[in-house]
KOLSEDREN-255095 format. One record per residue: x, y, z of N, C-alpha, C in turn; residue in one letter. Coordinates in steps of 0.1 Angstrom, whole numbers, padded with zeros to 4 digits, always signed. Layout:
N
XYZXYZXYZA
...
This chain:
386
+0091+0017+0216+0078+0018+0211+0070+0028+0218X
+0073+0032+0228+0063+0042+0241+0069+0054+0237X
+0076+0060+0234+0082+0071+0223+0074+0074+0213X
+0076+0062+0202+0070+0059+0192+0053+0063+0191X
+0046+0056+0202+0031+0056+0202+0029+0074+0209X
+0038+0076+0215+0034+0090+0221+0036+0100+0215X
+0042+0102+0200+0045+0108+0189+0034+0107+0185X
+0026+0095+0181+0016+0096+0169+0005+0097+0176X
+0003+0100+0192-0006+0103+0196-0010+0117+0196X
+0004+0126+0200+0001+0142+0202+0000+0146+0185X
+0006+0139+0180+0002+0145+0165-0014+0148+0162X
-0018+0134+0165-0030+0131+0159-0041+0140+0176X
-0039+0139+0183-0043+0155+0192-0044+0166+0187X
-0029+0173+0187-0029+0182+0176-0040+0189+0165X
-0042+0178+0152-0052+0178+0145-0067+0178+0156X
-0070+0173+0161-0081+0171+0173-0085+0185+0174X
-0075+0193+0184-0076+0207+0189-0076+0215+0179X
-0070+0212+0164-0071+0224+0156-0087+0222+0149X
-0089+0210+0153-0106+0210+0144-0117+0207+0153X
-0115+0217+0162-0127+0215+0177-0130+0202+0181X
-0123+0193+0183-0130+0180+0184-0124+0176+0196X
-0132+0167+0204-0131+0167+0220-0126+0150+0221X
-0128+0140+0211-0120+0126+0209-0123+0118+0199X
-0114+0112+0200-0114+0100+0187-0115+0086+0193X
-0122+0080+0184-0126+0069+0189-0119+0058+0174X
-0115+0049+0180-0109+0039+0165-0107+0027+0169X
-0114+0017+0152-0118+0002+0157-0114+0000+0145X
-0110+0002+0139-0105-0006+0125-0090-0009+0124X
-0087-0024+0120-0073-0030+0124-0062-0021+0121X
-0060-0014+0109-0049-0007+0106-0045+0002+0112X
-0060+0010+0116-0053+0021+0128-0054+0023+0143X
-0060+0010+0143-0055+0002+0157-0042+0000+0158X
-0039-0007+0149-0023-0010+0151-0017+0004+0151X
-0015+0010+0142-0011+0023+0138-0008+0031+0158X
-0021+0033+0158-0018+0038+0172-0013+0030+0182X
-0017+0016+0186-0010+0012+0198-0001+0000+0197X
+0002-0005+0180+0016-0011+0179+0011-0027+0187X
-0005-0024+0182-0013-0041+0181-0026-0042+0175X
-0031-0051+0179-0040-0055+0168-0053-0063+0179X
-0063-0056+0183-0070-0061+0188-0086-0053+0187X
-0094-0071+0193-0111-0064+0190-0113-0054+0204X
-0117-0043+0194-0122-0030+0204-0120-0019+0200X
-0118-0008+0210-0114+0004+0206-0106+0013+0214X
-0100+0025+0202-0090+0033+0211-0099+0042+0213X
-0096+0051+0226-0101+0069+0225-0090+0075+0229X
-0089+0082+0223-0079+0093+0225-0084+0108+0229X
-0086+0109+0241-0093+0120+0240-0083+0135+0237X
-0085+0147+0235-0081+0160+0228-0069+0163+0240X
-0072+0160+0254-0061+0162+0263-0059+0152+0267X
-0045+0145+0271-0042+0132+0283-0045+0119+0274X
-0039+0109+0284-0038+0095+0275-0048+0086+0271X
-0047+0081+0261-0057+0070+0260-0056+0059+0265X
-0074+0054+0259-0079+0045+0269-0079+0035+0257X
-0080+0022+0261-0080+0011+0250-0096+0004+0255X
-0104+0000+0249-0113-0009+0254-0116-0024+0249X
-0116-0032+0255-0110-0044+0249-0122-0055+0248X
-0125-0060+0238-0132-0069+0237-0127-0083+0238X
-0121-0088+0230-0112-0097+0229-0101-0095+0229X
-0095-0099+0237-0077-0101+0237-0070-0103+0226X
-0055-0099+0219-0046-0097+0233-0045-0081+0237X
-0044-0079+0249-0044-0065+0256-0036-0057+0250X
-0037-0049+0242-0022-0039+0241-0016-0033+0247X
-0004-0031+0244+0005-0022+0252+0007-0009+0256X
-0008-0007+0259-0015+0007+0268-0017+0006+0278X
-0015+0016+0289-0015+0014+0300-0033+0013+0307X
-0037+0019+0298-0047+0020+0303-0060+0012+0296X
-0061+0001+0301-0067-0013+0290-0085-0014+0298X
-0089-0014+0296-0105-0018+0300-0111-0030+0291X
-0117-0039+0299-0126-0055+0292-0137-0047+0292X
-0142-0048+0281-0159-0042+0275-0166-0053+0269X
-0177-0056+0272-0185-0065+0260-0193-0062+0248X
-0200-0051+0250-0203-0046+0238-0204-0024+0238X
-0199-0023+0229-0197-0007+0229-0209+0000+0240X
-0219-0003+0239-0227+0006+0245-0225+0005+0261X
-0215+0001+0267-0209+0005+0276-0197+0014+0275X
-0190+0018+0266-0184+0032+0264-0187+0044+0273X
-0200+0049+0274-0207+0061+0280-0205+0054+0296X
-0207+0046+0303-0208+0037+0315-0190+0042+0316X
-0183+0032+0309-0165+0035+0309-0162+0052+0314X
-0165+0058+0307-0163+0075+0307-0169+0084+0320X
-0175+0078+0322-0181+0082+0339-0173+0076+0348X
-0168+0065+0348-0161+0057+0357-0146+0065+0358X
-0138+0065+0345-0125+0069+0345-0123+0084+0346X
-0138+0093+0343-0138+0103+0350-0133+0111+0334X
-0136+0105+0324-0135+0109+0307-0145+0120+0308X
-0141+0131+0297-0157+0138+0297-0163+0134+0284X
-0175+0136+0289-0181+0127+0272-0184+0136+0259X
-0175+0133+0248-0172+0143+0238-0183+0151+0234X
-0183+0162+0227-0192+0170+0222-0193+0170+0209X
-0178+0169+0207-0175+0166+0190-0164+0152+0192X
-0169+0141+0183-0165+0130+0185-0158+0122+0170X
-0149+0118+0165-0141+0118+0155-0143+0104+0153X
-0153+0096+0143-0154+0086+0140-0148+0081+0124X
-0143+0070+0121-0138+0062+0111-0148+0063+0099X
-0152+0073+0091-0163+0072+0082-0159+0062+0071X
-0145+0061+0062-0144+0054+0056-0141+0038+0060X
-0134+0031+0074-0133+0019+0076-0143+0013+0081X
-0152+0019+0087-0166+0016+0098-0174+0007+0084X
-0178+0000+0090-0194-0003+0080-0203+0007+0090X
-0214+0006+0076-0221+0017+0081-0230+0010+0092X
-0234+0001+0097-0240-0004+0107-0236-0001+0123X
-0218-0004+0118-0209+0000+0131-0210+0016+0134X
-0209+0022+0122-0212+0040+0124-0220+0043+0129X
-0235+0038+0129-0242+0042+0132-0245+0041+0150X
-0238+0026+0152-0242+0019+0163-0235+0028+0172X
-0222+0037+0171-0213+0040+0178-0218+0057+0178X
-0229+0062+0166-0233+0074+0167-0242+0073+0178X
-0255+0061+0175-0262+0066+0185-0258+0063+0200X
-0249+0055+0207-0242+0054+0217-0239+0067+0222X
-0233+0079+0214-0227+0088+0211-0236+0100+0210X
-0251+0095+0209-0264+0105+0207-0257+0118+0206X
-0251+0122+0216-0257+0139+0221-0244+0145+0214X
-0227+0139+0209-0225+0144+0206-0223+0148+0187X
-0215+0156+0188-0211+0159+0170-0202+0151+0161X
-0205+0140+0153-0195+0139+0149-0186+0137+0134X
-0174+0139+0136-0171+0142+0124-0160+0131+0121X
-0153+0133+0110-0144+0124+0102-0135+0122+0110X
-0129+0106+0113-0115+0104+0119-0107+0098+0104X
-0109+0094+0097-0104+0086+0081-0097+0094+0076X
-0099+0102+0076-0088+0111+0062-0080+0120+0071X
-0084+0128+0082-0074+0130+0092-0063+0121+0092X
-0061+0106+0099-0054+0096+0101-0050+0093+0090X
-0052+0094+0077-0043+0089+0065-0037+0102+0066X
-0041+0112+0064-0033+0121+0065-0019+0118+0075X
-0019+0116+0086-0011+0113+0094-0002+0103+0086X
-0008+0093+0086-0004+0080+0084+0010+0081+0073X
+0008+0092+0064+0011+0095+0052+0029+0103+0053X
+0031+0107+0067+0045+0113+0073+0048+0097+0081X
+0058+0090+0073+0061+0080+0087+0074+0086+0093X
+0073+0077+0102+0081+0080+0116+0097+0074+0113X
+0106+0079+0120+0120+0070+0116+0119+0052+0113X
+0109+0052+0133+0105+0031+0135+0100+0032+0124X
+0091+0036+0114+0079+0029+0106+0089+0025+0090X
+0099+0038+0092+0107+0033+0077+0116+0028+0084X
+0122+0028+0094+0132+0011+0097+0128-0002+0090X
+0107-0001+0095+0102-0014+0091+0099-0018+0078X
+0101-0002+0068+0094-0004+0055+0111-0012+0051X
+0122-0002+0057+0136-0010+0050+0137-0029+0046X
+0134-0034+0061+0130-0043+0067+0125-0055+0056X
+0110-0048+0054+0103-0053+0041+0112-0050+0028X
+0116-0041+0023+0119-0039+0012+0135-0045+0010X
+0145-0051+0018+0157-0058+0022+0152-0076+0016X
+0140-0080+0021+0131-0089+0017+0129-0087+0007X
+0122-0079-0002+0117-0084-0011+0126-0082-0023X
+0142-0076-0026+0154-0075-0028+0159-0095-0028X
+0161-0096-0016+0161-0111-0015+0156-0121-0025X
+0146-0117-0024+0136-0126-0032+0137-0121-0048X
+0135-0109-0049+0139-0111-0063+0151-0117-0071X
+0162-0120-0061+0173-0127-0066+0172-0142-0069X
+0162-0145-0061+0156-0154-0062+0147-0165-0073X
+0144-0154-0079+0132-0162-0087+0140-0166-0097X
+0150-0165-0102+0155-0176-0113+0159-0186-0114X
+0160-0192-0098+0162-0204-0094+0148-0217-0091X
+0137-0204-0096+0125-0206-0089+0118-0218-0104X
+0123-0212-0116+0120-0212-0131+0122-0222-0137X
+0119-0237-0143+0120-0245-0151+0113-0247-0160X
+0116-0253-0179+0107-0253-0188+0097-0263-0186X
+0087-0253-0191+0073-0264-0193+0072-0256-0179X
+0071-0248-0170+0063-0242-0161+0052-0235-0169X
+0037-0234-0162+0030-0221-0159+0033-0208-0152X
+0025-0201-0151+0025-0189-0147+0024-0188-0130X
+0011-0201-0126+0012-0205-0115+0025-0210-0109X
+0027-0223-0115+0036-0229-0112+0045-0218-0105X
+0054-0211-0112+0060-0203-0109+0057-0191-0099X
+0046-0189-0095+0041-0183-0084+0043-0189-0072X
+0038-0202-0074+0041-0212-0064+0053-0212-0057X
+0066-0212-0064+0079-0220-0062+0080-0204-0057X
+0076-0191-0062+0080-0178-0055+0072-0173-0040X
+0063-0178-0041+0054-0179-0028+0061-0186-0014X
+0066-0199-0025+0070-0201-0012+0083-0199-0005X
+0092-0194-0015+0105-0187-0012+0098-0176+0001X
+0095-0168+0000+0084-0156+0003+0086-0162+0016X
+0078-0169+0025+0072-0175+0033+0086-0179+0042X
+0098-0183+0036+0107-0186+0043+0117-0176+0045X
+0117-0168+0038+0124-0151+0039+0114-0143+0052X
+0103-0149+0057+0095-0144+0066+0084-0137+0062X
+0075-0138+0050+0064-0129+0045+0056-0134+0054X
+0044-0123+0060+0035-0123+0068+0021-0130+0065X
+0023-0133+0050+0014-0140+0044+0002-0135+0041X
+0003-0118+0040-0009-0113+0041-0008-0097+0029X
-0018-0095+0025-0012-0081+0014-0024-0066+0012X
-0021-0060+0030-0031-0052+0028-0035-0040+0019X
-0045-0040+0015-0050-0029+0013-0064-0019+0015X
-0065-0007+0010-0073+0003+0014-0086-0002+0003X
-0095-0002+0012-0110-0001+0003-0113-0015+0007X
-0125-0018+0008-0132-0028+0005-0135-0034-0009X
-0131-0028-0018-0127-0036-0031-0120-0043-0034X
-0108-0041-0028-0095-0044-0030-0091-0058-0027X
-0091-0068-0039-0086-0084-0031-0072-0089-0040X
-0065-0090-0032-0050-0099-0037-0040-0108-0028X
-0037-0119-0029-0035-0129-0022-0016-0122-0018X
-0006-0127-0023+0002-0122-0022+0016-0118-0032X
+0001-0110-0042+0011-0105-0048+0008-0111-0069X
+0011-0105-0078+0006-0109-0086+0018-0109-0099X
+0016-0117-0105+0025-0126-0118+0020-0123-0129X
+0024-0116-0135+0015-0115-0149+0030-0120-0163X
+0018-0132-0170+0025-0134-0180+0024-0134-0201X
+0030-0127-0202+0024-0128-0216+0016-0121-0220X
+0006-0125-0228-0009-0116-0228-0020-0115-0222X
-0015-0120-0210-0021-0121-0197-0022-0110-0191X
-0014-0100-0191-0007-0086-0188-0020-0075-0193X
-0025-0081-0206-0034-0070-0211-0050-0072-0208X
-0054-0084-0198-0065-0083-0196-0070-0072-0182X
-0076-0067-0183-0082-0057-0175-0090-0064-0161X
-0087-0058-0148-0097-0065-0141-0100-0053-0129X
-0110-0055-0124-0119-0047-0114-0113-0039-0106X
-0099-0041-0099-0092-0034-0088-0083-0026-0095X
-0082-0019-0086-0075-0003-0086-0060-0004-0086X
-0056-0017-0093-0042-0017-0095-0039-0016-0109X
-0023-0014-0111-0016-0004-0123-0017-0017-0135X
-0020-0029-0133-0023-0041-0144-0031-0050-0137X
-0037-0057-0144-0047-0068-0144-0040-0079-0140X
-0043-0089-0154-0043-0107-0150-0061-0112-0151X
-0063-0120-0156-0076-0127-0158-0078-0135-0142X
-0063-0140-0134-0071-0151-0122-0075-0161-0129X
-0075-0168-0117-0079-0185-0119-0095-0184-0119X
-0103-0174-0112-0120-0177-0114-0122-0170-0111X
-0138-0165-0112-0139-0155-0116-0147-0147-0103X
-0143-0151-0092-0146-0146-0077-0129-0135-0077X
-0123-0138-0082-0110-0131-0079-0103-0131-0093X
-0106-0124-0102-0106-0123-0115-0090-0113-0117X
-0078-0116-0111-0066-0106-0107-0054-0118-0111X
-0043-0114-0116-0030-0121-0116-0031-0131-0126X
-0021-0141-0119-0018-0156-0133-0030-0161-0134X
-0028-0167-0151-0040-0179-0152-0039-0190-0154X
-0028-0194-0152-0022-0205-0158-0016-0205-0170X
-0011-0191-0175-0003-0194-0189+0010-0202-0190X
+0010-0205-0195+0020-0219-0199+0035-0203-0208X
+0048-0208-0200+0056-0199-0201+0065-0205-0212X
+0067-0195-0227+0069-0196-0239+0080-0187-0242X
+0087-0191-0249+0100-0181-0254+0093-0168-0262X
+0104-0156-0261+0100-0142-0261+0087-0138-0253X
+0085-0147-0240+0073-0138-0230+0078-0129-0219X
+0073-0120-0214+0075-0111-0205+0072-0118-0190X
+0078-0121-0181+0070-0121-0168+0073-0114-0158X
+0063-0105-0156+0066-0094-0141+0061-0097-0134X
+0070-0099-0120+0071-0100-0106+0067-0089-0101X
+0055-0086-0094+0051-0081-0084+0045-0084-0072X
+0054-0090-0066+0049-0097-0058+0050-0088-0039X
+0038-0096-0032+0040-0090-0021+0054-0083-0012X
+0055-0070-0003+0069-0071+0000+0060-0066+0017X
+0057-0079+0022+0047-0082+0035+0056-0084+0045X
+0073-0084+0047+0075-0089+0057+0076-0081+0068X
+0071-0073+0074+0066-0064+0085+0053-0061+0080X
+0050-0055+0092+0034-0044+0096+0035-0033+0081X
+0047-0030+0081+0046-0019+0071+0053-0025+0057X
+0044-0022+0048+0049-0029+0032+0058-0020+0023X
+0070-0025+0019+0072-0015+0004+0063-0029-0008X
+0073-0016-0016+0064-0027-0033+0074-0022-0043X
+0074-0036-0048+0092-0037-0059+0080-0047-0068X
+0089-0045-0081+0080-0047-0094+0095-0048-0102X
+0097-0061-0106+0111-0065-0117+0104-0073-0132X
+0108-0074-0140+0107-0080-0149+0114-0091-0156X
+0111-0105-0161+0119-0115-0165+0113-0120-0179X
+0123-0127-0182+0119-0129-0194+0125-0147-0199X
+0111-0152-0204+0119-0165-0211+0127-0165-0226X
+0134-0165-0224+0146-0164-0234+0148-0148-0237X
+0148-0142-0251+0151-0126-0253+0136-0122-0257X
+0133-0110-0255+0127-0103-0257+0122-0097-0268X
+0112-0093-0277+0117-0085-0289+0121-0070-0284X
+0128-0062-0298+0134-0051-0293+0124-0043-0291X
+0113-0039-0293+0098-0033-0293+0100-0032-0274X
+0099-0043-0268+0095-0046-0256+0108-0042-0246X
+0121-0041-0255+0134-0038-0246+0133-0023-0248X
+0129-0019-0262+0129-0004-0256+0118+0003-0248X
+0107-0003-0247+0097+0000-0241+0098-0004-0222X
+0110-0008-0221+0115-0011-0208+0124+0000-0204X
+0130+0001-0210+0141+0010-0214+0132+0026-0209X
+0125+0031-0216+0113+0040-0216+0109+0044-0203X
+0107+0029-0195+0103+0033-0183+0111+0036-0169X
+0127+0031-0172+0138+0029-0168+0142+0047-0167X
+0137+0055-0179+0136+0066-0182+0129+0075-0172X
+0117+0073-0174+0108+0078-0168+0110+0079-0149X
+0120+0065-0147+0121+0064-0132+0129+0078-0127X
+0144+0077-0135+0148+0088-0134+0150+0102-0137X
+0136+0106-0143+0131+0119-0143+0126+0121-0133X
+0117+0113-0131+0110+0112-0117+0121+0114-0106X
+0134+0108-0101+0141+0108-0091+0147+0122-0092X
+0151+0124-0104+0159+0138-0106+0149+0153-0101X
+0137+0151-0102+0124+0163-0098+0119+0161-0086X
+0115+0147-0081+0108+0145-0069+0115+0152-0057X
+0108+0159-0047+0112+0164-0035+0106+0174-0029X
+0107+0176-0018+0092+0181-0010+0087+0194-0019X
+0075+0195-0019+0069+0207-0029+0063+0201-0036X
+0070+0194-0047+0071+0187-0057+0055+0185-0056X
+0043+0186-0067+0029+0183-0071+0031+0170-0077X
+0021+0157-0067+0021+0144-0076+0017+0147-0089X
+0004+0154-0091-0001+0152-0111+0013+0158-0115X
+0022+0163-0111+0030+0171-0116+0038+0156-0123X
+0042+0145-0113+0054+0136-0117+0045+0128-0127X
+0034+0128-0124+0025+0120-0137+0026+0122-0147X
+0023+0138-0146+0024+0144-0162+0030+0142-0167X
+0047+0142-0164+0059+0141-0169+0065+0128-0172X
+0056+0118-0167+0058+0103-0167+0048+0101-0181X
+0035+0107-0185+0029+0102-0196+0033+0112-0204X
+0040+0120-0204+0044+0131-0217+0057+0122-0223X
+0064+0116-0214+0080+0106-0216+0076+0094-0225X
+0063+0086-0222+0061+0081-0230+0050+0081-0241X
+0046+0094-0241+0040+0102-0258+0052+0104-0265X
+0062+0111-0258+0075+0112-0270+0081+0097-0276X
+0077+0090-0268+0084+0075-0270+0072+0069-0280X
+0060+0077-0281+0056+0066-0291+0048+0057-0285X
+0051+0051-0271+0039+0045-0264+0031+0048-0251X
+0027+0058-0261+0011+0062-0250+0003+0054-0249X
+0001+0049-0259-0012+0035-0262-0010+0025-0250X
+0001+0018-0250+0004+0010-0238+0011+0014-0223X
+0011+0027-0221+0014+0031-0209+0004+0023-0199X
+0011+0020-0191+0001+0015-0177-0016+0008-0181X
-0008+0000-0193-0017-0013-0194-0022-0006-0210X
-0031-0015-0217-0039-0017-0232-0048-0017-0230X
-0052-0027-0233-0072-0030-0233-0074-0019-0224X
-0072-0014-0209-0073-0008-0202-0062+0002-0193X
-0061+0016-0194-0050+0021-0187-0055+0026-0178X
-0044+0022-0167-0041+0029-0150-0044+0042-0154X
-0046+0050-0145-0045+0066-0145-0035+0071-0131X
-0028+0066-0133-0017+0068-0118-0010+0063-0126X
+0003+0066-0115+0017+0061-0123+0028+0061-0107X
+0015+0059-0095+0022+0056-0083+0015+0062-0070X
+0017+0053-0063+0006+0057-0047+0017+0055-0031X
+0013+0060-0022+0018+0058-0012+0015+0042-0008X
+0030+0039+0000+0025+0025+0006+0033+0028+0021X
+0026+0017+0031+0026+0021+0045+0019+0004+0047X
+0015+0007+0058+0003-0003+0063-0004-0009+0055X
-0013-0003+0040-0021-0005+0035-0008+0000+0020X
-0011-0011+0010-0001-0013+0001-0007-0001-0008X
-0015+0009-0009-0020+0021-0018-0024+0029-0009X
-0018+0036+0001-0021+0048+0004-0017+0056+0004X
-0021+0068+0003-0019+0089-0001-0003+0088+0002X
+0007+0096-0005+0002+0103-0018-0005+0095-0030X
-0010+0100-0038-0014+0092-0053-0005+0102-0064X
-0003+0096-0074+0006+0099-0086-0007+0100-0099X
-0014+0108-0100-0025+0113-0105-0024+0120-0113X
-0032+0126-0129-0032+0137-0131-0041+0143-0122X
-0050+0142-0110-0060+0153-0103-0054+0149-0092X
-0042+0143-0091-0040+0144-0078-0036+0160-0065X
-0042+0162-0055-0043+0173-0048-0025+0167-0041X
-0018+0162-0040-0011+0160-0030+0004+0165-0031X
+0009+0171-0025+0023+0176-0023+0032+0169-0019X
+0045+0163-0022+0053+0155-0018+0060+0162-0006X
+0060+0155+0006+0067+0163+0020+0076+0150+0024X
+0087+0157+0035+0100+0144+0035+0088+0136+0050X
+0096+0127+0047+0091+0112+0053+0078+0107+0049X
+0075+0112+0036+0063+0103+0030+0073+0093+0023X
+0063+0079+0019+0068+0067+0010+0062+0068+0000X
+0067+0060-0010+0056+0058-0023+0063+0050-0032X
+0054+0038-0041+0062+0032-0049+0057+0042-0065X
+0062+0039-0072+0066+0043-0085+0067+0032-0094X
+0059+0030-0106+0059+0022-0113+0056+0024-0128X
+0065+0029-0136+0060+0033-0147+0062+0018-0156X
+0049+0015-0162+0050+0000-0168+0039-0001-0183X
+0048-0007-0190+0037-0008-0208+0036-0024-0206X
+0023-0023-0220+0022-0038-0214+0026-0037-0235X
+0031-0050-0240+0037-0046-0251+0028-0058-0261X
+0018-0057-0271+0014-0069-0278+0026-0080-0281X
+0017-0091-0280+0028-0102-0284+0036-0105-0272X
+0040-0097-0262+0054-0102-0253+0046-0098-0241X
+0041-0092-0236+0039-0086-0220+0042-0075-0215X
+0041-0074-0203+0042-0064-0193+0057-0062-0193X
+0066-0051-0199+0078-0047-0187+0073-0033-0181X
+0086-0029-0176+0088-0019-0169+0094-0018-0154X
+0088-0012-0145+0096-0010-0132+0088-0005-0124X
+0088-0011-0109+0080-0008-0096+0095-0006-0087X
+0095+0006-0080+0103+0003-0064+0096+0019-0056X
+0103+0011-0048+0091+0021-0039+0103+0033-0032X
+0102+0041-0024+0109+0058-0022+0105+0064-0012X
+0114+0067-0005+0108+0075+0008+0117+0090+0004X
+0106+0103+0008+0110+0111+0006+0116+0119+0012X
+0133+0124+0012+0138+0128+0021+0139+0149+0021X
+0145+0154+0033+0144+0167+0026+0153+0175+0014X
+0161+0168+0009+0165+0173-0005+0162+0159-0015X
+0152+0152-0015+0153+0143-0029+0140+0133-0021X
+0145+0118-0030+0141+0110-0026+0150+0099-0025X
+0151+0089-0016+0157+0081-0021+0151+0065-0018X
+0157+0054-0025+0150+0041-0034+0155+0032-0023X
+0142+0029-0014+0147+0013-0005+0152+0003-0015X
+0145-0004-0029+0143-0012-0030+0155-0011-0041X
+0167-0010-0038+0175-0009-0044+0184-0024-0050X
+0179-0025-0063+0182-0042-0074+0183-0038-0087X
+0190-0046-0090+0189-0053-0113+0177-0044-0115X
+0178-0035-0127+0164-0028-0132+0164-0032-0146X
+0175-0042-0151+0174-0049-0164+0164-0058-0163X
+0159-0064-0174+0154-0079-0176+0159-0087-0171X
+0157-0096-0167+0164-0108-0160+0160-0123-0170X
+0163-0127-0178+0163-0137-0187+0163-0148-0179X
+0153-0156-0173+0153-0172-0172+0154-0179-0179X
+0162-0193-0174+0171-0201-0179+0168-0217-0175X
C-alpha cells in the first residue's frame, strides 16, 4: 500500500506544480480514502514538495507517517509553523465535496492565501486507476458475477418485487457486500442497488441514473414498489457490486416465464450495441462518440422511443465507476472525455419495453492499451425464473 499511496501522491503533486499551487488540503471521505487507503475525520495536506501530513480529529489514525490530533481546523496555521510547513500561497480546496460552510471556514483559516479547485483535478486523477485499485474493482466484480448466479434460487411464485430484493440483498451480505452504494453528488440516494419490475421500469425518478422505479415512499422515490411478479414480466437486476472500496456495476435481466418477442429483440438490440461498443472502444476513442453510435443502433432498430427508459430517457449510455459508482468518463452526447488505458466504466445500453419491462445490459470495462476489456464477465441472455 506505501508504493500504492506514493504513486497517487506524486501524481496528484505533479498536477500541483503544473498549476502554481503550493498545497492541497482534503476532508471529504472518498478522497481521504483515495489518498491514504483510510477513512478518517480530518484532513490531508499534501504540500507541492515532500510528504504529507494527516490531521486527525477523530480516530482511526491512518497509515501516514506523519499523523497530528487537531480539534478544530483553525489550528492548521498553529500545525504549519510547528512542522516547519510553509503556509500556502495558492491553496487547493474541495469545491465540489466541501459544503459551503466548510469552504468557507477553511478559506478564511487560509485568509492570505489563493485558492483554487482540488475536485476536478482529483477526479481527474481518480479517473486512471492503478493496477491495486482494478485488483479491487476485479474483487467486486468476481462478486457480483456470484450473485447473479444466484438470484434464481432467490425467486418463488407469488413473490414481489421486494420480496425478491430481499432474498438478493441478503445473498449480497454473505458474498461480503459492504453494505453501502457510493455515489458522486449530493443528490444521489440508493440503498443497495435497484430491481425494477414490469412497468415499474417506466416510471421516472429524480436521480441521475439510466432507469427509475417509483420506491416504496416518496422520501426515496427510486427502485421496487412492491409489484407483485407476473408471467411475461421483465426483472432487472442491478444491484450493488460494493464488495470493496472500489465498485464495478453489472446489470442482467430475468424474466418470469417468456418474454414477448418485441422485448427479446429489444434485448437482443442492446446485446448489439455492447459489441459495437467493445469492437471501437480504446484509448482516443471520444465518449459522445460511443453514444452516438449506441443511439443511432437503436434508431435503426426502430427503438429510439425506449432507449434508456420511456416516460423519461437517460442521456448517457455509460459513466466511469471507481469509488463513487458514476464517475468521469461519462458516455454523453456533450461528453468532453477521451477514453485513456486504465480508466473503468460500466456500459449499459437498456429499453424499457410497454407491457413487459426493462431488458438490456449493464457490465462494466476497464480500458486497456489496445481495447477494452469486461470484468464482469456472465450469461448476457435472459435468465427465465422458475
Amino acid at each position: 500500500m506505501t508504493n500504492e499511496l506514493n504513486e497517487k501522491w506524486q501524481r496528484l503533486q505533479q498536477v500541483m506544480q503544473e498549476n502554481g499551487a503550493d498545497g492541497c488540503l482534503v476532508a471529504s471521505n472518498r478522497n481521504l480514502y483515495y489518498l491514504t487507503g483510510s477513512l478518517f475525520n480530518g484532513y490531508f495536506y499534501l504540500p507541492a514538495e515532500g510528504q504529507p501530513h494527516c490531521f486527525v480529529k477523530r480516530p482511526p489514525m491512518p497509515p501516514v507517517t506523519e499523523c497530528h490530533t487537531i480539534r478544530k481546523p483553525e489550528q492548521l496555521p498553529e500545525w504549519f509553523v510547528q512542522l516547519g510547513l510553509p503556509q500556502p500561497r495558492v491553496l487547493m480546496l474541495e469545491s465540489a465535496q466541501l459544503t459551503y460552510a466548510e469552504f468557507v471556514r477553511l478559506q478564511r483559516i487560509f485568509g492570505s492565501a489563493q485558492i483554487t479547485d482540488a475536485s476536478q483535478p482529483l477526479s481527474w486523477l481518480r479517473m486512471i486507476k492503478t493496477p491495486w485499485e482494478i485488483g479491487q474493482m476485479r474483487l467486486s466484480a468476481q462478486r457480483q458475477i456470484e450473485l447473479c448466479a444466484l438470484i434464481p434460487q432467490c425467486y418463488h411464485k407469488g413473490m414481489t418485487d421486494i420480496d425478491l430484493q430481499i432474498e438478493i440483498e441478503y445473498r449480497m451480505r454473505k458474498l461480503g457486500s459492504l453494505g453501502y452504494f457510493h455515489t458522486a453528488g449530493s443528490g444521489m440516494e440508493v440503498y443497495m442497488g435497484s430491481l425494477l419490475a414490469g412497468g415499474n421500469a417506466a416510471t421516472p425518478a429524480p436521480y441521475d441514473f439510466a432507469l427509475g422505479g417509483g420506491g416504496l415512499h416518496p422520501s426515496v422515490p427510486l427502485g421496487a414498489n412492491g409489484t407483485r411478479l407476473e408471467e411475461g414480466m421483465a426483472v432487472m437486476a442491478d444491484m450493488a457490486g460494493n464488495y470493496t472500496a472500489y465498485q464495478s456495476d453489472m446489470t442482467r435481466v430475468y424474466s418470469v416465464g417468456r418474454l414477448s418477442a418485441e422485448a427479446c429483440r429489444a434485448h437482443h438490440v442492446a446485446l448489439e450495441i455492447e459489441a459495437r461498443m467493445e469492437a471501437a472502444a480504446r484509448p482516443g476513442v471520444a465518449c459522445a462518440d460511443l453514444y452516438a453510435d449506441a443511439l443511432q443502433t437503436a434508431r435503426d432498430a426502430g427503438l429510439a422511443d425506449c432507449f434508456m427508459g420511456s416516460r423519461f430517457q437517460a442521456k448517457f449510455v455509460g459513466h466511469g465507476v471507481g469509488l463513487d459508482i458514476n464517475e468521469p468518463p461519462v458516455l454523453t452526447p456533450r461528453s468532453q472525455d477521451v477514453l485513456q488505458a486504465g480508466m473503468t466504466f460500466a456500459f449499459e445500453p437498456k429499453f424499457v419495453v410497454a407491457g413487459v419491462g426493462a431488458v438490456g445490459i449493464e457490465n462494466t470495462y476497464l480500458v486497456t492499451e489496445n481495447g477494452v476489456e469486461k470484468l464482469t464477465v456472465w450469461n448476457e441472455e435472459i435468465v427465465e425464473l422458475k
